[in-house]
C-alpha positions in Angstrom: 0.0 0.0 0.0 0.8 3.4 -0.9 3.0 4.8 2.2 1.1 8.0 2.5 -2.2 6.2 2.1 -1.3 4.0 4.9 -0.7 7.0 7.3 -3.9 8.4 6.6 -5.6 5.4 7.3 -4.7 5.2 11.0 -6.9 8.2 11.7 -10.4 7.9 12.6 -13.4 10.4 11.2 -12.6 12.9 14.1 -9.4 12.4 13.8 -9.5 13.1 10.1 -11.2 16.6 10.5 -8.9 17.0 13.3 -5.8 16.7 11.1 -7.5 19.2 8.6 -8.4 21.7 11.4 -4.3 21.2 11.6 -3.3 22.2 8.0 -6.0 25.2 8.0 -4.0 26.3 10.7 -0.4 25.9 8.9 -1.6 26.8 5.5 -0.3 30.7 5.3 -1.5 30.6 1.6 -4.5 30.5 -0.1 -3.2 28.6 -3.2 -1.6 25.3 -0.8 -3.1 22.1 -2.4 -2.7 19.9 0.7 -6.0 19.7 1.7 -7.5 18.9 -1.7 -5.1 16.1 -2.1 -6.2 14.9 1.2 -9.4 14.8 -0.5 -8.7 13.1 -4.0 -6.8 10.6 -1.4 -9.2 9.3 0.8 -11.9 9.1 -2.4 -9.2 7.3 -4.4 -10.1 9.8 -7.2 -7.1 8.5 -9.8 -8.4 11.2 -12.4 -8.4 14.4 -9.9 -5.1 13.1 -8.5 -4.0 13.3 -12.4 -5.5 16.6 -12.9 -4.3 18.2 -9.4 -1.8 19.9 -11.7 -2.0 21.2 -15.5 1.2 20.1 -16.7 3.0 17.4 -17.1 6.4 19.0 -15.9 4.5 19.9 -12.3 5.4 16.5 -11.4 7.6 17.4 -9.2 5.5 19.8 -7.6 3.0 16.9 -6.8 5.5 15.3 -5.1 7.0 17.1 -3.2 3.2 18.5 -2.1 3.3 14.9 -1.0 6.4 14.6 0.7 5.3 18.5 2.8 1.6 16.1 3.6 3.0 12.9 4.5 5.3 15.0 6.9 2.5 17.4 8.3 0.7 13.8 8.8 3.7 12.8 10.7 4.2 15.9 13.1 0.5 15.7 14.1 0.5 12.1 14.5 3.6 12.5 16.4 1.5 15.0 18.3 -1.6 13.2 19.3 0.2 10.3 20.1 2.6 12.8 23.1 -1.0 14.4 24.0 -3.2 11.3 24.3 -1.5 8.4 25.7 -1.8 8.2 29.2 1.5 5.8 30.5 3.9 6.0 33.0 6.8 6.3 30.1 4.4 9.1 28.2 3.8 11.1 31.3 7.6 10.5 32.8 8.7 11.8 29.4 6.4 15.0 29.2 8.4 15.5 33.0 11.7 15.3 31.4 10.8 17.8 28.6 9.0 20.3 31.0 12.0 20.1 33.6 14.9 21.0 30.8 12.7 24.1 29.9 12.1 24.8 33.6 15.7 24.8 34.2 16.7 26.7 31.3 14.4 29.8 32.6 15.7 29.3 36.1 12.7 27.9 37.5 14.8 25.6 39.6 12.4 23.7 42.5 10.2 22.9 40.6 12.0 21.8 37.4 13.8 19.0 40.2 10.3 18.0 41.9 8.9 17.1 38.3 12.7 15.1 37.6 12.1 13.3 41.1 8.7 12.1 39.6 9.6 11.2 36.0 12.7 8.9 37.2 9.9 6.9 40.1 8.1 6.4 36.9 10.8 5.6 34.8 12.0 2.9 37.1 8.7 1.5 37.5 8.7 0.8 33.8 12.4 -0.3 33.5 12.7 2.7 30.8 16.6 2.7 31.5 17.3 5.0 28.1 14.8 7.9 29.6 16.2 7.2 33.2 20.0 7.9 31.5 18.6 11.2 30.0 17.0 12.7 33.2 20.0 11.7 35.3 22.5 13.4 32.9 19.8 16.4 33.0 20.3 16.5 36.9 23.7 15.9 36.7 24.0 18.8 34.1 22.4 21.1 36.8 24.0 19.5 40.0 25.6 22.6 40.9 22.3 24.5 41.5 20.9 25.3 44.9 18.8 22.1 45.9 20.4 19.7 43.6 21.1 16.1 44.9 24.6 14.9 45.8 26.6 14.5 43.1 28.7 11.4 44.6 24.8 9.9 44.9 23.9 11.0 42.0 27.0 9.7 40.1 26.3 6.3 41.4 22.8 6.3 40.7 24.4 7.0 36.9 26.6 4.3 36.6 24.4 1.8 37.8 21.7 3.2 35.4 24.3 2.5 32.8 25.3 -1.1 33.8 21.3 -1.5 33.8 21.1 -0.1 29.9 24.1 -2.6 29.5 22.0 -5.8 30.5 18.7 -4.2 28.9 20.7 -4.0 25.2 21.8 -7.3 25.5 18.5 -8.7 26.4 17.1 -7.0 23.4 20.0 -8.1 20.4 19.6 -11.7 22.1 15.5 -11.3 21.5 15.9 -9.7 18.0 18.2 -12.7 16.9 16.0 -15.3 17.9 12.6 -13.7 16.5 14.9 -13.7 13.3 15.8 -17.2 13.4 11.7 -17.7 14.1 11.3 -16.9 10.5 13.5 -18.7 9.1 11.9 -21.5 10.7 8.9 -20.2 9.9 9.1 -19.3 5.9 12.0 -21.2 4.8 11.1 -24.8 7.2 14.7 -24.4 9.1 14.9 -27.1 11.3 16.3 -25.6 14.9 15.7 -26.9 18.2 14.5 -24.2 20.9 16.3 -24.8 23.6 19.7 -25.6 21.6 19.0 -21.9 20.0 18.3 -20.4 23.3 21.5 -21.7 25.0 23.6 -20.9 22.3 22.3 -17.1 21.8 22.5 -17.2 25.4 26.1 -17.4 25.2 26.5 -15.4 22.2 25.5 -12.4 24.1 27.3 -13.4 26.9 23.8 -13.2 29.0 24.0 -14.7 32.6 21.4 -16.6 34.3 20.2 -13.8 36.7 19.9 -11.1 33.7 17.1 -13.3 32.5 15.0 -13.9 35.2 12.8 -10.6 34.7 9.4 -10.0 34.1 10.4 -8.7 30.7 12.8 -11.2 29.8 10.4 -14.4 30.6 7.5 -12.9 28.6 9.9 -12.8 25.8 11.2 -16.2 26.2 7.4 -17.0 26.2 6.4 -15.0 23.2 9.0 -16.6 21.8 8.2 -20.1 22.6 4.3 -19.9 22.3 5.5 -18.5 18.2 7.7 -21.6 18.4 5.0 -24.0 19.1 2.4 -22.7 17.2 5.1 -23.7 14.3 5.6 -26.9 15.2 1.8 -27.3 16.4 3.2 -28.8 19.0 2.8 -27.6 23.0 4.6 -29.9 24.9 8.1 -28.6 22.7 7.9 -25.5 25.6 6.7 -27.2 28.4 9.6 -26.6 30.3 9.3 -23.1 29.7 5.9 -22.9 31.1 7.3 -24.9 34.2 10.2 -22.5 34.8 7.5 -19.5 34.2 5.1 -20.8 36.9 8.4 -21.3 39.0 9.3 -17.8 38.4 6.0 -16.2 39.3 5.7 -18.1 42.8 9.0 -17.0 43.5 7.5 -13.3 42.9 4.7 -13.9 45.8 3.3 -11.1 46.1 5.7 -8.7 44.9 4.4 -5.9 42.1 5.7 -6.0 39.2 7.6 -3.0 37.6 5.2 -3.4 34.4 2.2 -4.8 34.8 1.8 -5.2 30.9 4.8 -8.5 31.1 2.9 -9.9 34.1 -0.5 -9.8 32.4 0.7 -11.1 29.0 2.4 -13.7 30.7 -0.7 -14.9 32.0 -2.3 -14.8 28.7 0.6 -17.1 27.5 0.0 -19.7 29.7 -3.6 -19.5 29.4 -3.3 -19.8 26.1 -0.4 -22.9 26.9 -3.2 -25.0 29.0 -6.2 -24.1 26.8 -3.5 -25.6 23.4 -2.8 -28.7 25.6 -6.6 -29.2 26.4 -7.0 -28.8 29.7 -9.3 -25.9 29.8 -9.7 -25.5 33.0 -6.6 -24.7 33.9 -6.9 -22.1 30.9 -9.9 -20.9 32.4 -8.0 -20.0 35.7 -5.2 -17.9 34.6 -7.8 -15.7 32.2 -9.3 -15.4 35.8 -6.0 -14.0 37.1 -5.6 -11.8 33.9 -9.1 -10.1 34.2 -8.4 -9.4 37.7 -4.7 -7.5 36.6 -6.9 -5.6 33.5 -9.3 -4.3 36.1 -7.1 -2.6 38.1 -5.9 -0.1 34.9 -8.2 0.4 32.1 -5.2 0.9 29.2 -4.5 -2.4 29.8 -8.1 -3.9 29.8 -8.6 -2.2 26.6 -5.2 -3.5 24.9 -5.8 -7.4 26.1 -9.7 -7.7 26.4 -10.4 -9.1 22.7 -7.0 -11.7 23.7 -8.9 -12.8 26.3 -12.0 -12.7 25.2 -10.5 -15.0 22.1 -9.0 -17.8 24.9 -12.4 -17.8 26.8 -14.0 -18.6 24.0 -11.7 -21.5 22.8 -11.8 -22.9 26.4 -16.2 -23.0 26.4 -16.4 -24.0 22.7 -13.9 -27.2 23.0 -15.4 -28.0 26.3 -18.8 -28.3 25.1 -20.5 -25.0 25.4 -21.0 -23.6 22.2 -23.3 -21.2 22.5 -21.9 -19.5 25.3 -18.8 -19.6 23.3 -20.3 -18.1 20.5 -22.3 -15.3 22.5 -19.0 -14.3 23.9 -17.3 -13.9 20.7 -20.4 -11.8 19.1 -20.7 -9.7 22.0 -16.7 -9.1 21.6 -17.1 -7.7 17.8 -20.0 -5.8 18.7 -18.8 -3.4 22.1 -15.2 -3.7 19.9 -15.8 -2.3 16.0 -13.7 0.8 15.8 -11.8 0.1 19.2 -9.6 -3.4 18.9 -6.6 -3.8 17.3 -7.0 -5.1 13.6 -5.2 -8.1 14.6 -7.0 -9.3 17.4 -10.5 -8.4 15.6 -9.5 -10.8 12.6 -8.8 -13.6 15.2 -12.4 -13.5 16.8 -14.1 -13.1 13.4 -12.2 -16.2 12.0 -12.8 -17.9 15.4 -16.3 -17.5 15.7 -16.6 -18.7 11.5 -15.0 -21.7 12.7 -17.3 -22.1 15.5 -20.7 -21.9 13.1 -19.2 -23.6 10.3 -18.7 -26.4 13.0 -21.8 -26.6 13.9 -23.5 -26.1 10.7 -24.9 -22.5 11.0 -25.2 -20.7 7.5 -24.3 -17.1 9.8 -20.8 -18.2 9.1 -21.2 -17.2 5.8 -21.9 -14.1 6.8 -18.5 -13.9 9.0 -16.4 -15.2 6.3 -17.6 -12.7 3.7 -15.8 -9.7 6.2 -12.2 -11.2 6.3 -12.1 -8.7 3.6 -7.8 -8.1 3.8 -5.6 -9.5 0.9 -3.8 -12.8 1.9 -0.8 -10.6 1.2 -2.2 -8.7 4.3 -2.7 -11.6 6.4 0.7 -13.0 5.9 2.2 -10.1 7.0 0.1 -9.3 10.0 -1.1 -12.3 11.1 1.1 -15.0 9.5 1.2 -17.7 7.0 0.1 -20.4 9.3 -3.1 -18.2 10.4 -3.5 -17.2 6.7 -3.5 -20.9 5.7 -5.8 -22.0 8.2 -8.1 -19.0 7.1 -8.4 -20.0 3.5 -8.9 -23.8 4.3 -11.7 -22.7 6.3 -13.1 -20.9 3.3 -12.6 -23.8 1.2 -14.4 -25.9 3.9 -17.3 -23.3 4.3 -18.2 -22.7 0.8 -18.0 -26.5 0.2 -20.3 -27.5 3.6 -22.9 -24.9 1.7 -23.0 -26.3 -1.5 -20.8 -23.5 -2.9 -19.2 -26.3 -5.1 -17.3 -23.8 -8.1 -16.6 -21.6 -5.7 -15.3 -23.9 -3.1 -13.1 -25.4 -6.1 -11.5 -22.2 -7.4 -10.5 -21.5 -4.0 -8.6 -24.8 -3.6 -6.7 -24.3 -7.0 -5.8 -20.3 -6.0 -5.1 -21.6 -2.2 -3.1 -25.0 -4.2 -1.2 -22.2 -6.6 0.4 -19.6 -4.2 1.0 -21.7 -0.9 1.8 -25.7 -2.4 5.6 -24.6 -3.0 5.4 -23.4 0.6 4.2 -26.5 2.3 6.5 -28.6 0.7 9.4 -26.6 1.5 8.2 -26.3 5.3 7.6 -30.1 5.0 4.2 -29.5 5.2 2.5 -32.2 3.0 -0.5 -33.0 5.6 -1.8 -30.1 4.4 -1.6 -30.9 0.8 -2.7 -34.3 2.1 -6.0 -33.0 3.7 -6.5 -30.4 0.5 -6.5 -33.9 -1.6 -9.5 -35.4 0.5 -11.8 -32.1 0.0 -10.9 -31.9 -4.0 -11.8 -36.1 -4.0 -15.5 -34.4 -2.2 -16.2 -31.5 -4.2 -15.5 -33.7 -7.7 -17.3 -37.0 -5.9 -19.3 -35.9 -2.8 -20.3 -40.1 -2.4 -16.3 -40.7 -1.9 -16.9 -40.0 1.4 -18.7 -43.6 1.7 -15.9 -45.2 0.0 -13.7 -47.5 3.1 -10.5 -46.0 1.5 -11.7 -42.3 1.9 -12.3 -43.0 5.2 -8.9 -44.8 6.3 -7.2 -42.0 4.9 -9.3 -39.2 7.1 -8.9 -41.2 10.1 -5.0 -42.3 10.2 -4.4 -38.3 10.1 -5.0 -38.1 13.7 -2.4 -40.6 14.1 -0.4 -37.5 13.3 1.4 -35.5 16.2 1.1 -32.6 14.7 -2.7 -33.1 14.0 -3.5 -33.2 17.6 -3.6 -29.7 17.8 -7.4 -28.7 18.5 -7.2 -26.4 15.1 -5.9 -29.2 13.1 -8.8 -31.5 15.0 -11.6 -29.8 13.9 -10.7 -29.7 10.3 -10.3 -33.5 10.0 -13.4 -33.7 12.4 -15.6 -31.9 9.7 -14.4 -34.4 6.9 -15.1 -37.3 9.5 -19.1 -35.3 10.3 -19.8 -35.7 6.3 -20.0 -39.6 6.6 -21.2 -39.7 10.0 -24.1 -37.3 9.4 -23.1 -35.2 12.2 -22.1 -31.6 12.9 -18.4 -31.3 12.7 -19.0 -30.1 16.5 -20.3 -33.0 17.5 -17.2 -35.1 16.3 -15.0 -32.8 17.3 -15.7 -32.9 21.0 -15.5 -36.8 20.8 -11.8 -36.3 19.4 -10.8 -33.9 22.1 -9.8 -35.3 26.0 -11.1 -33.4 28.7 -9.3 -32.6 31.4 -5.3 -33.4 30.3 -2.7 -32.2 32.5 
């Protein structure tokens, strides 16, 4: 997508009259064309774009009226953003910035009260970087009446430092690893977690202690949860989730400095238990997480469609579908403008595979607003999502009787993503693609004893006995058995695994 397009499209109606309330106010001339390309812009208006200027030799003009745009987009963004969000960093920040002009003007008492208050925040939120600025801003004016020590302050520096030391390793040793997480991802690398982990361990020269953060286990866990969804395989991480849990009761009751790491590492293992089946145990850290949203409503806001997703999950493969359903509906409805784009794709593709499951035709409905490009989709929510998505198109349009349509979304799903599969050793995919083609070119195969021995030995499969992978082979198994895939599903599934 067109850069400046893409800018433009993170702004909201208000926002949009907003931003042109903004260039009224910059525009010193009459003749400026800003707003009207604004305009031609958001309308997609290819000819008034073309005409914006009479000659073909203005082209330069035109583009550099969109460069001046895409940067008066970027200072009020840039804007907005300082003004609106309301975090510990953002307000310690606007602290540091009012104190430097305070001091500057001499306005000395208060200009150190407001520095005392930005570095308690900034070392609530480990912000190291803006904790080395203020310092050097106090240590810039520690001559002035009312300054700290400088010997205290000094030391309060260096440790700072040794602290931004430990922080930069952390994040080069992260950054390496979500690298080598795509390779396995797009190119089928074959790497082994916790060899990779102890070797970029040592690379970095990380000890043992450095890790044991908040922040550094919910990277390890981000990390692991992407590597298992890979592998669709949960127990790979298990000791992970083991040292986690260790971690956490070692805590007690101790706050952490960021309550963002301790609530998302909740949601991993949640989301752990709930891919290992035992949804109760799921059920019981989304408890724990709702309780941590509560108590600030930035974060119930940033995870509430997350855990609205797992809650879900856990009720729908536990047999209470409509509850399951309701929660999901409810979750798209109080969320339309609000949620992330992200997280509003997963619950819309969730609750499709929900009704498709158990034969509602409203999941038709669903499917036709995953509107986004598979282009999109790979890039925002990756290709194993974006696979899953358009198998469950397939599966939807064939369950309906959409026979041509369900078949020229095999061949275009068959065309861009075989080569893929087969270089991430993915056949069973191609495998279970096979069985729906042999249905939409023979629907009375599915009688056929060979059919049928195929279907089944793919849950013989480890990495079929994911609940995703489950419910797909589940609705090829319903067709014979004259059942909704729901119905099989649950009878494929053990309840209550530790």
């Amino acid at each position: 997508m067109d850069s400046l397009l893409e800018l433009i499209n993170l702004l909201n109606t208000s926002e949009k009259q907003l931003f042109r309330q903004f260039l009224h106010r910059k525009n010193k001339r009459s003749d400026v064309k800003n707003l009207q390309l604004l305009d031609l812009l958001e309308t997609d208006d290819i000819d008034g774009l073309n005409n914006l200027y009479e000659s073909e030799k203005n082209n330069d003009a035109y583009h550099a009226l969109r460069k001046r745009l895409q940067d008066n987009l970027l200072l009020f963004l840039s804007q907005k953003t300082f003004e609106s969000t309301h975090s510990d960093t953002y307000d310690a920040l606007r602290l540091v910035v009012v104190s430097r002009f305070l001091l500057e003007n001499d306005v000395v008492k208060i200009a150190f009260k407001c520095l005392d208050k930005a570095e308690r925040l900034a070392e609530q939120s480990e912000q190291f970087n803006l904790l080395n600025e203020l310092l050097l801003l106090k240590l810039q004016y520690a001559h002035l009446p009312g300054a700290e020590d400088l010997e205290v302050l000094t030391a309060r520096f260096l440790q700072n430092q040794a602290c931004m030391q430990r922080d930069a390793k952390l994040i080069m040793a992260y950054a390496f690893l979500r690298q080598e997480l795509k390779e396995i991802h797009l190119k089928g690398k074959i790497v082994n977690l916790t060899s990779l982990m102890i070797t970029t361990i040592r690379k970095y020269k990380i000890a043992v202690q450095e890790i044991m953060t908040y922040k550094s286990i919910y990277q390890i866990l981000f990390l692991a949860n992407e590597y298992a969804a890979i592998q669709q395989n949960y127990g790979l991480i298990e000791r992970y989730i083991n040292r986690t849990k260790q971690f956490i009761q070692e805590q007690g009751h101790k706050k952490p400095a960021n309550l963002f790491y301790h609530i998302s590492i909740l949601y991993f293992l949640a989301n752990f238990h709930m891919r290992r089946k035992d949804f109760t145990r799921s059920a019981a850290y989304l408890k724990e997480m709702m309780e941590m949203m509560l108590t600030d409503s930035r974060y119930h806001a940033s995870f509430y469609l997350r855990h609205q997703l797992l809650s879900a999950l856990n009720l729908f493969f536990s047999g209470s579908a409509d509850d399951a359903i309701s929660i999901l509906q409810e979750s798209l409805r109080s969320t339309k403008h609000t949620g992330k784009p992200e997280d509003v794709e997963d619950i819309r593709i969730c609750l499709t595979m929900f009704l498709a499951l158990c034969d509602d035709r409203r999941c038709l409905k669903q499917l036709a607003l995953l509107t986004r490009t598979d282009a999109w989709y790979e890039k925002r929510m990756g290709m194993l999502w974006t696979i899953r998505k358009n198998l469950a198109e397939i599966l939807v349009h064939t369950q309906f009787s959409n026979i041509e349509l369900a078949m020229s979304r095999l061949i275009s799903f068959r065309r861009r993503y075989k080569k893929y599969l087969l270089k991430t050793s993915e056949e069973r995919v191609l495998l279970f693609l096979k069985q729906i083609e042999k249905y939409l070119q023979k629907t009375d195969v599915i009688f056929e004893l060979a059919y049928q021995k195929t279907v089944l030995s793919m849950l013989e499969s480890v990495e079929n006995n994911d609940i995703f992978s489950l419910s797909f082979i589940a609705w090829l198994i319903a067709q014979w058995e004259k059942k909704t895939g729901y119905k099989v599903v649950l009878t494929l599934i053990p309840q209550h695994v530790s």
